[in-house]
PQR file with spaces between the fields and no chain letter, atoms N, CA, C, O and H, PARSE charges and radii, in Angstrom:
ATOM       1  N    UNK     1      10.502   -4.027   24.820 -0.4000 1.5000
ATOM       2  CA   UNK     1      10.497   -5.383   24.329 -0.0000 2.0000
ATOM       3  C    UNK     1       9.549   -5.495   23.140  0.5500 1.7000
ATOM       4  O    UNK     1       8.556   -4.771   23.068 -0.5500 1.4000
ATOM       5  N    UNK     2       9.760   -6.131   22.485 -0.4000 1.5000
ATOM       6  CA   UNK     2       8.843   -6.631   20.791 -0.0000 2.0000
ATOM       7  C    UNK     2       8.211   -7.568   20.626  0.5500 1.7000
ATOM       8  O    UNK     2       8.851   -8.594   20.854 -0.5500 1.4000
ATOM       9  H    UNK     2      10.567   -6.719   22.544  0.4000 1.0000
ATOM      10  N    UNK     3       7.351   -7.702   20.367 -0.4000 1.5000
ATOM      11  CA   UNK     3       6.484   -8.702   20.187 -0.0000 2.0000
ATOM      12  C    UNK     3       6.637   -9.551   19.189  0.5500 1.7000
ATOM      13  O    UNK     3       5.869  -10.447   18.837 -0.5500 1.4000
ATOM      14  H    UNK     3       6.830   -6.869   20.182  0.4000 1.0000
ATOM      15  N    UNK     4       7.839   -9.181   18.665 -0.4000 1.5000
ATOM      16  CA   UNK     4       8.003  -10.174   17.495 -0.0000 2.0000
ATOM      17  C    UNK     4       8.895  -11.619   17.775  0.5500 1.7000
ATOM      18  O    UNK     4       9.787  -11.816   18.600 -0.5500 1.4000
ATOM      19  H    UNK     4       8.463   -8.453   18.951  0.4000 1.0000
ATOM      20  N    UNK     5       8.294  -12.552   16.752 -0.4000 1.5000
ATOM      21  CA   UNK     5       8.405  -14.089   17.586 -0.0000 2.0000
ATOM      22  C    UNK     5       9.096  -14.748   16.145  0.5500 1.7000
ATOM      23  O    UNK     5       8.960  -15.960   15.982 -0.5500 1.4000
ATOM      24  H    UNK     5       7.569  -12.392   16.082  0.4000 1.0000
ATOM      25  N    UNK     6       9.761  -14.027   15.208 -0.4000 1.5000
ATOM      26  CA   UNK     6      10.700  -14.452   14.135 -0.0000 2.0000
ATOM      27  C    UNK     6       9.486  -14.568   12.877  0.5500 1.7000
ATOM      28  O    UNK     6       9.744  -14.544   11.674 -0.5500 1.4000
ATOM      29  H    UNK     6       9.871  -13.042   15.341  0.4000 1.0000
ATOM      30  N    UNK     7       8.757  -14.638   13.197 -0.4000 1.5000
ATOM      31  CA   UNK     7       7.721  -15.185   11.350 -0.0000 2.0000
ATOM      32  C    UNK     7       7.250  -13.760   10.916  0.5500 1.7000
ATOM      33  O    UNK     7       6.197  -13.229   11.268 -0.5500 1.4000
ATOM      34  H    UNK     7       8.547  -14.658   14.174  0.4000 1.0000
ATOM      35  N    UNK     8       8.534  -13.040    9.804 -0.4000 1.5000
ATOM      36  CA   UNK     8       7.724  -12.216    9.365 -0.0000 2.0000
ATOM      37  C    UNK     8       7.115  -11.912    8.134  0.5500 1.7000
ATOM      38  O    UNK     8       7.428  -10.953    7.428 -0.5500 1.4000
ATOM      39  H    UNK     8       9.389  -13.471    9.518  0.4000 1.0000
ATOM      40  N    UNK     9       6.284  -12.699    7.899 -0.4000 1.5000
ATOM      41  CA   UNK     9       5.497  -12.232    6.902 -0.0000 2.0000
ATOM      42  C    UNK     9       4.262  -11.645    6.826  0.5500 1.7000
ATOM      43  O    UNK     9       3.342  -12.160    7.461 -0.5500 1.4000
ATOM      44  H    UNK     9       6.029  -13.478    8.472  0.4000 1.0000
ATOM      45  N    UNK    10       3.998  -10.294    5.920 -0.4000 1.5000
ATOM      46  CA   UNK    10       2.806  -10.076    5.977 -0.0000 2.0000
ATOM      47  C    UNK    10       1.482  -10.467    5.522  0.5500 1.7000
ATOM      48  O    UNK    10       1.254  -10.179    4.347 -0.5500 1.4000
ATOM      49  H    UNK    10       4.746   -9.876    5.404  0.4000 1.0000
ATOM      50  N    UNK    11       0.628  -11.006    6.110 -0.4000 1.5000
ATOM      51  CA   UNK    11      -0.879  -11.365    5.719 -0.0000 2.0000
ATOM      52  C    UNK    11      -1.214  -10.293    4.551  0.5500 1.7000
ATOM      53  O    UNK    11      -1.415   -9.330    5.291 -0.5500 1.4000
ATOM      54  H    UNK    11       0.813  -11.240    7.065  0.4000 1.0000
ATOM      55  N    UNK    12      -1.422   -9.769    3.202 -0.4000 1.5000
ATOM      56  CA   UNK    12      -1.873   -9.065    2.449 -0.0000 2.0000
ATOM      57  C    UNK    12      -3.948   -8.780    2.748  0.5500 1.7000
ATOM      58  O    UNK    12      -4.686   -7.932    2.246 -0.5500 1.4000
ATOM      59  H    UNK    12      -1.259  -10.551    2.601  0.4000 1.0000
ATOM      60  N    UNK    13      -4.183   -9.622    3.494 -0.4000 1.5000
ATOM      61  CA   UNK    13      -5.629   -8.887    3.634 -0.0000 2.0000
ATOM      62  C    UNK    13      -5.756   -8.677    4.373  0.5500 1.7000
ATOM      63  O    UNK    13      -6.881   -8.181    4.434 -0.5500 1.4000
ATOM      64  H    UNK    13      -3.583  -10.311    3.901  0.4000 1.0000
ATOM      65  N    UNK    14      -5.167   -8.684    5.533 -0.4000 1.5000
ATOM      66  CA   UNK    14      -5.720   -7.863    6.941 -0.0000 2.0000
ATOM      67  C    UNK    14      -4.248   -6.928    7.045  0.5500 1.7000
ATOM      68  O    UNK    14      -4.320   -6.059    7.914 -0.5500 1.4000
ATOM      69  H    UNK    14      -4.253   -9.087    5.484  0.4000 1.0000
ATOM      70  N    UNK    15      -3.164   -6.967    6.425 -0.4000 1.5000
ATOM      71  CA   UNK    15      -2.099   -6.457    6.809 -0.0000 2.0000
ATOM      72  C    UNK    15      -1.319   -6.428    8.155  0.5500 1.7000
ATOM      73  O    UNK    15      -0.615   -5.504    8.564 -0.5500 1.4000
ATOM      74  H    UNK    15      -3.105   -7.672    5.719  0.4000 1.0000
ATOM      75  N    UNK    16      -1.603   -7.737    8.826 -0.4000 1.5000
ATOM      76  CA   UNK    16      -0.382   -7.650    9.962 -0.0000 2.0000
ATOM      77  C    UNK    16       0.448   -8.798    9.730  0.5500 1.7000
ATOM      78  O    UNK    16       0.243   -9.770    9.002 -0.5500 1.4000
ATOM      79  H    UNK    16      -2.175   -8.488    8.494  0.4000 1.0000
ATOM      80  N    UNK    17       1.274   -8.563   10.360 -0.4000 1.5000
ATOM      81  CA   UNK    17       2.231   -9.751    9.998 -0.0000 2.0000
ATOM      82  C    UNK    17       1.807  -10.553   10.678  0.5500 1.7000
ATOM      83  O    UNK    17       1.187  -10.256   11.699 -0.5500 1.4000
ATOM      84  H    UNK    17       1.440   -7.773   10.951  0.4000 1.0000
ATOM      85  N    UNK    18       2.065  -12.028   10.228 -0.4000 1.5000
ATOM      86  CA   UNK    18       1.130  -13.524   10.606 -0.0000 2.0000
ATOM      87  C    UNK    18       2.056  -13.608   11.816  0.5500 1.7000
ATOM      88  O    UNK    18       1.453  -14.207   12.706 -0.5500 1.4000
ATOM      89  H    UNK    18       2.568  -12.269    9.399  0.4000 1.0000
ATOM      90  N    UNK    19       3.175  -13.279   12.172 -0.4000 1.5000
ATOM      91  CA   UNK    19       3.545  -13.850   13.791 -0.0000 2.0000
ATOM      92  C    UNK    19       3.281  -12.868   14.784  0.5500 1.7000
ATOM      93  O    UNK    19       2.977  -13.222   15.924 -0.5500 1.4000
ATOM      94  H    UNK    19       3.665  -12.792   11.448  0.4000 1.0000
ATOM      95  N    UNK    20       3.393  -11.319   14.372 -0.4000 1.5000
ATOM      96  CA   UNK    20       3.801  -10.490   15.682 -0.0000 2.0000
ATOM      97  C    UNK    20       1.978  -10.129   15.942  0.5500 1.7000
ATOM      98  O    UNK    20       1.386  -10.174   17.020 -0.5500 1.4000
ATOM      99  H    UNK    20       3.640  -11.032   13.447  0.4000 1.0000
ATOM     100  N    UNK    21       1.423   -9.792   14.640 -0.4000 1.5000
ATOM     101  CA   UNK    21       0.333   -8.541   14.537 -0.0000 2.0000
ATOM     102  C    UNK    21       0.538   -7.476   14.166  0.5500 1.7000
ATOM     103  O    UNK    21      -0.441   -6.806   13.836 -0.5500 1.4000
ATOM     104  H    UNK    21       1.904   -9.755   13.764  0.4000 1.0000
ATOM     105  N    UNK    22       1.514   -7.049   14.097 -0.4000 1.5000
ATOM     106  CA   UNK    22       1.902   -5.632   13.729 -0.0000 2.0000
ATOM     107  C    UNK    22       1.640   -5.444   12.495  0.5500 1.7000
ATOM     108  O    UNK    22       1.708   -6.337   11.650 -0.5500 1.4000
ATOM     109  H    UNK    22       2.309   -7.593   14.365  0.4000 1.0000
ATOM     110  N    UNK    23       1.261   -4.072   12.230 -0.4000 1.5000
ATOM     111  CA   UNK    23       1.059   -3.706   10.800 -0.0000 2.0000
ATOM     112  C    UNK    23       2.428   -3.156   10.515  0.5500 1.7000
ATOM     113  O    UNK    23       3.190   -2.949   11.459 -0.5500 1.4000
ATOM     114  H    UNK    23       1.205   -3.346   12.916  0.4000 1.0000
ATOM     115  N    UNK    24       2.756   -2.932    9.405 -0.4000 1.5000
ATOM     116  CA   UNK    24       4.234   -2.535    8.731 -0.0000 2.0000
ATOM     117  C    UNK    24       4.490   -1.125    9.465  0.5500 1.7000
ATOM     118  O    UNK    24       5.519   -1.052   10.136 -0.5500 1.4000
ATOM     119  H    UNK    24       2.137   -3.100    8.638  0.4000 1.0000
ATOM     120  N    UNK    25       3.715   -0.086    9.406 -0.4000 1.5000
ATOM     121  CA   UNK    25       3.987    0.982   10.198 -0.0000 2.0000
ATOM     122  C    UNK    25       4.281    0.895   11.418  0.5500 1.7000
ATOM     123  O    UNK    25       4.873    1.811   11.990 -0.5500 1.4000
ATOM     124  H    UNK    25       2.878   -0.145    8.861  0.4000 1.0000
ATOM     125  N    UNK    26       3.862   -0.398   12.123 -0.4000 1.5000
ATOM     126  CA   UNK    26       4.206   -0.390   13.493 -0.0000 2.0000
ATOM     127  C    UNK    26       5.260   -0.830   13.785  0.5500 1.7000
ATOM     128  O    UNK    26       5.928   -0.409   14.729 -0.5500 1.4000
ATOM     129  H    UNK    26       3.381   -1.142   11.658  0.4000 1.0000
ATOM     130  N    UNK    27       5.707   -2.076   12.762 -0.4000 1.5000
ATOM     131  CA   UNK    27       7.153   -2.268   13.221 -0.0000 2.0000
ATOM     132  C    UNK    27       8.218   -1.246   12.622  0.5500 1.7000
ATOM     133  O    UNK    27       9.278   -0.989   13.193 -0.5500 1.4000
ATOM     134  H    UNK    27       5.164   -2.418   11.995  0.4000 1.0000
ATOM     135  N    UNK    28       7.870   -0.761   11.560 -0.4000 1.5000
ATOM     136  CA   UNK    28       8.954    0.242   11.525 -0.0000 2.0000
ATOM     137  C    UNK    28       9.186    1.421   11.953  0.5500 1.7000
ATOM     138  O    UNK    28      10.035    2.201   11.523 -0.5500 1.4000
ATOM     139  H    UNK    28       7.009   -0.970   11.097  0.4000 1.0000
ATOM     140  N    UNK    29       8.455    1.579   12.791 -0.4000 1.5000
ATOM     141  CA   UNK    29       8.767    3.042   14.366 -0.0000 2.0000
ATOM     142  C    UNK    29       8.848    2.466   15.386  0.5500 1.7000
ATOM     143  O    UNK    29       8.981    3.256   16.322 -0.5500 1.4000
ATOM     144  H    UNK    29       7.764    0.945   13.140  0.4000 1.0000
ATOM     145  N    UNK    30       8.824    0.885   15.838 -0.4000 1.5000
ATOM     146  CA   UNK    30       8.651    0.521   16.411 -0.0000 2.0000
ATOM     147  C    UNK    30       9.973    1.204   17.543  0.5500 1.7000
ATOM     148  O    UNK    30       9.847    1.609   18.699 -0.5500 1.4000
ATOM     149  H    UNK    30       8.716    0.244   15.078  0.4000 1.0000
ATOM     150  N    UNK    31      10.797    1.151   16.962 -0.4000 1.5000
ATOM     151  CA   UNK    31      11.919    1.427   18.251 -0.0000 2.0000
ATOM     152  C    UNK    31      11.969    2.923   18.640  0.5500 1.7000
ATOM     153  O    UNK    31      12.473    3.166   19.736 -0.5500 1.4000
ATOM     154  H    UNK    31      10.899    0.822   16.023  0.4000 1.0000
ATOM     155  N    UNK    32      11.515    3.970   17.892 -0.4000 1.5000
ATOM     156  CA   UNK    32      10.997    5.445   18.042 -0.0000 2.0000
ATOM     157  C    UNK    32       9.999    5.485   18.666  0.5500 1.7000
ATOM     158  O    UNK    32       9.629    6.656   18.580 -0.5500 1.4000
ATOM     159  H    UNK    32      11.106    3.772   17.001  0.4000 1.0000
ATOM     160  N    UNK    33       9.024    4.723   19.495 -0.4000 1.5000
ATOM     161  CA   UNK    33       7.842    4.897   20.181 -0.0000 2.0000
ATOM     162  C    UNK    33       8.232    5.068   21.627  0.5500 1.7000
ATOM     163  O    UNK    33       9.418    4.875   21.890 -0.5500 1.4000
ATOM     164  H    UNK    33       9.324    3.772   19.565  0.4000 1.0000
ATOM     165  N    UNK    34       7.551    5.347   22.440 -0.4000 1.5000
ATOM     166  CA   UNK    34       7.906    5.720   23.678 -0.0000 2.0000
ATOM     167  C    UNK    34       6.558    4.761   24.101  0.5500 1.7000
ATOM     168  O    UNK    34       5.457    4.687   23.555 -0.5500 1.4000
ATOM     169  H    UNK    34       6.587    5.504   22.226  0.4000 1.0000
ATOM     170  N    UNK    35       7.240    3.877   25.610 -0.4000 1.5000
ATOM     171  CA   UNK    35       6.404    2.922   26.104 -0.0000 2.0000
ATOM     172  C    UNK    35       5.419    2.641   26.170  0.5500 1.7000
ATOM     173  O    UNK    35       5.081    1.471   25.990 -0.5500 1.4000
ATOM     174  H    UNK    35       8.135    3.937   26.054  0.4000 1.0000
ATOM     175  N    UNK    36       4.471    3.710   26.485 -0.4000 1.5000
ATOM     176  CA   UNK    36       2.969    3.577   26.781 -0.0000 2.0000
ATOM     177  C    UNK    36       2.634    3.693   25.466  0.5500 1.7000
ATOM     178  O    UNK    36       1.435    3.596   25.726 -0.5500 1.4000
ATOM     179  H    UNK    36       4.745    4.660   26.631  0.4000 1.0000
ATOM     180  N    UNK    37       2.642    3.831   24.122 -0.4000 1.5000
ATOM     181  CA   UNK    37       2.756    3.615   23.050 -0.0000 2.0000
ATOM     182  C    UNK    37       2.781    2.206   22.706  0.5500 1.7000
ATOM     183  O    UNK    37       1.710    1.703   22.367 -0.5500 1.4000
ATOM     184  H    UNK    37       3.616    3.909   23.911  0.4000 1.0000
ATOM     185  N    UNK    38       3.641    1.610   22.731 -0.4000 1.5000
ATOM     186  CA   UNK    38       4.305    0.611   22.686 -0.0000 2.0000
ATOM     187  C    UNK    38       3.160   -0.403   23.119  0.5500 1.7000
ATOM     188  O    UNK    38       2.556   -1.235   22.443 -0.5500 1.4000
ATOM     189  H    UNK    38       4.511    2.019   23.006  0.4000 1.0000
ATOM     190  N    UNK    39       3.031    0.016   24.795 -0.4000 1.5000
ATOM     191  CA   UNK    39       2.074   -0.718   25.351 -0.0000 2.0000
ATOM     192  C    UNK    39       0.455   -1.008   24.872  0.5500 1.7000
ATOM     193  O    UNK    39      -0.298   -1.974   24.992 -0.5500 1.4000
ATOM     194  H    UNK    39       3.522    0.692   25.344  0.4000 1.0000
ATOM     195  N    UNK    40       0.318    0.491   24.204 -0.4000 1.5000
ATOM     196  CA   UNK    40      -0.855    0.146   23.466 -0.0000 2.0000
ATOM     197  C    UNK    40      -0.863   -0.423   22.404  0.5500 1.7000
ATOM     198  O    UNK    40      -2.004   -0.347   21.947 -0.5500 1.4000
ATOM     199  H    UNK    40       0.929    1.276   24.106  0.4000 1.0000
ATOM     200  N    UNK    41      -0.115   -1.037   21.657 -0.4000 1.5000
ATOM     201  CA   UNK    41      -0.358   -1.397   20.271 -0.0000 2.0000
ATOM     202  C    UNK    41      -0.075   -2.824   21.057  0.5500 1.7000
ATOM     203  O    UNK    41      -0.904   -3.642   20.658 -0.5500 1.4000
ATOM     204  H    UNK    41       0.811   -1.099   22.028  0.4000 1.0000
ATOM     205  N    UNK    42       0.810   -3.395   22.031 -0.4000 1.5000
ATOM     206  CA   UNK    42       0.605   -4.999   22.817 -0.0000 2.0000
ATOM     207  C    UNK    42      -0.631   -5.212   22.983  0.5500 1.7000
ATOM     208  O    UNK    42      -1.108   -6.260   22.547 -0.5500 1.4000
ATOM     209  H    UNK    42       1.483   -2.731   22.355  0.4000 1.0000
ATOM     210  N    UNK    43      -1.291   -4.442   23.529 -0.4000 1.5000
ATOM     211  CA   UNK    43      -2.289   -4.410   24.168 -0.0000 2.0000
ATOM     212  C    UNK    43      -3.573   -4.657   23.302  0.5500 1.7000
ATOM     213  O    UNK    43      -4.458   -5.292   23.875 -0.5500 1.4000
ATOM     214  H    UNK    43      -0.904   -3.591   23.883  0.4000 1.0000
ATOM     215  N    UNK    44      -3.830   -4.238   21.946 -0.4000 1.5000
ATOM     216  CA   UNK    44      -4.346   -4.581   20.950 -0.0000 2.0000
ATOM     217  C    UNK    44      -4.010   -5.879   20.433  0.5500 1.7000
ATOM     218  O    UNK    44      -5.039   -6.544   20.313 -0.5500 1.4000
ATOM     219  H    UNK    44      -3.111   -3.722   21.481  0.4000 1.0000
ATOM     220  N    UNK    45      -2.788   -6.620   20.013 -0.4000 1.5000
ATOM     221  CA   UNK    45      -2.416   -7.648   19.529 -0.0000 2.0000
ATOM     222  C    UNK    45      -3.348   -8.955   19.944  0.5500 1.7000
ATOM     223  O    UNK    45      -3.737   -9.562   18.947 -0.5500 1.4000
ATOM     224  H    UNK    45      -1.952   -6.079   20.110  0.4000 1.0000
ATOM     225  N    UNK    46      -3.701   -9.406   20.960 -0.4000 1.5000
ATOM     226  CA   UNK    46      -4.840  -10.579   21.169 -0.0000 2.0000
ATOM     227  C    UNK    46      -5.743  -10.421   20.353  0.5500 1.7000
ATOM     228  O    UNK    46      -5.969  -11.550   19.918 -0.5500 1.4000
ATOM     229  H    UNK    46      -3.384   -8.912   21.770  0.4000 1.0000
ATOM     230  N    UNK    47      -6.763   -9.332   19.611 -0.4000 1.5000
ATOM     231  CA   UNK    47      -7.852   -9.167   19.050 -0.0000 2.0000
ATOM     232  C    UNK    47      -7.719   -9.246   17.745  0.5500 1.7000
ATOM     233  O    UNK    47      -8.527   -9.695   16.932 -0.5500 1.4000
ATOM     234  H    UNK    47      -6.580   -8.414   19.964  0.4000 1.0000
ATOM     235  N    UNK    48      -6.233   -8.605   17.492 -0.4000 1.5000
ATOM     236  CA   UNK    48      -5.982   -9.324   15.985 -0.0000 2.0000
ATOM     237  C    UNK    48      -6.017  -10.489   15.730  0.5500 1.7000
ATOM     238  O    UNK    48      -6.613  -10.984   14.774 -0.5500 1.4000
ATOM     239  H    UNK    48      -5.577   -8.240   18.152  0.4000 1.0000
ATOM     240  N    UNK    49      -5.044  -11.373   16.995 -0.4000 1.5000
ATOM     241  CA   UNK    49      -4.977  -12.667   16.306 -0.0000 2.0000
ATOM     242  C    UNK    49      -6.651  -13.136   16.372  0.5500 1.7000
ATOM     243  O    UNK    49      -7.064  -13.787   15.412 -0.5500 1.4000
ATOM     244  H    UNK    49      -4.560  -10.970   17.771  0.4000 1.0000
ATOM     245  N    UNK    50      -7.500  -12.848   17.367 -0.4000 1.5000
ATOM     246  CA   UNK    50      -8.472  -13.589   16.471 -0.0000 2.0000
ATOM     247  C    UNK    50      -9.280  -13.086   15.402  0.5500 1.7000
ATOM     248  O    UNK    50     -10.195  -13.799   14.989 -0.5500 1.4000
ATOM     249  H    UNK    50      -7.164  -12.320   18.147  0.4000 1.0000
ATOM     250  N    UNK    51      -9.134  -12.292   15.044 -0.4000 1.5000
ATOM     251  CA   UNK    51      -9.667  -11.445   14.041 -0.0000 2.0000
ATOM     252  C    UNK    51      -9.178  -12.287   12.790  0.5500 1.7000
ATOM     253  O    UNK    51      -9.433  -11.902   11.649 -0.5500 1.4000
ATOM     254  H    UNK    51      -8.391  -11.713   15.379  0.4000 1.0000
């Protein structure tokens, strides 16, 4: 499952995109990752957004 919630644009100074968090590299392997992978980069996403 993806964390993405439709808004994709990227923030240019922190580089994640303003809806998911993901940095561009992440969504574009995103579907080549294997779960616990996956799970770790979810798992990071709360600290971005407050970052």
């Amino acid at each position: 499952m993806s964390p993405c919630i439709g808004i994709c644009t990227l923030d240019r100074k922190s580089g994640f995109c303003l809806g998911c968090k993901r940095t561009v590299e992440e969504i574009g392997r995103w579907m080549m990752l294997e779960d616990p992978e996956r799970q770790k980069i979810i798992d990071q996403l709360p600290m971005r957004k407050i970052a």
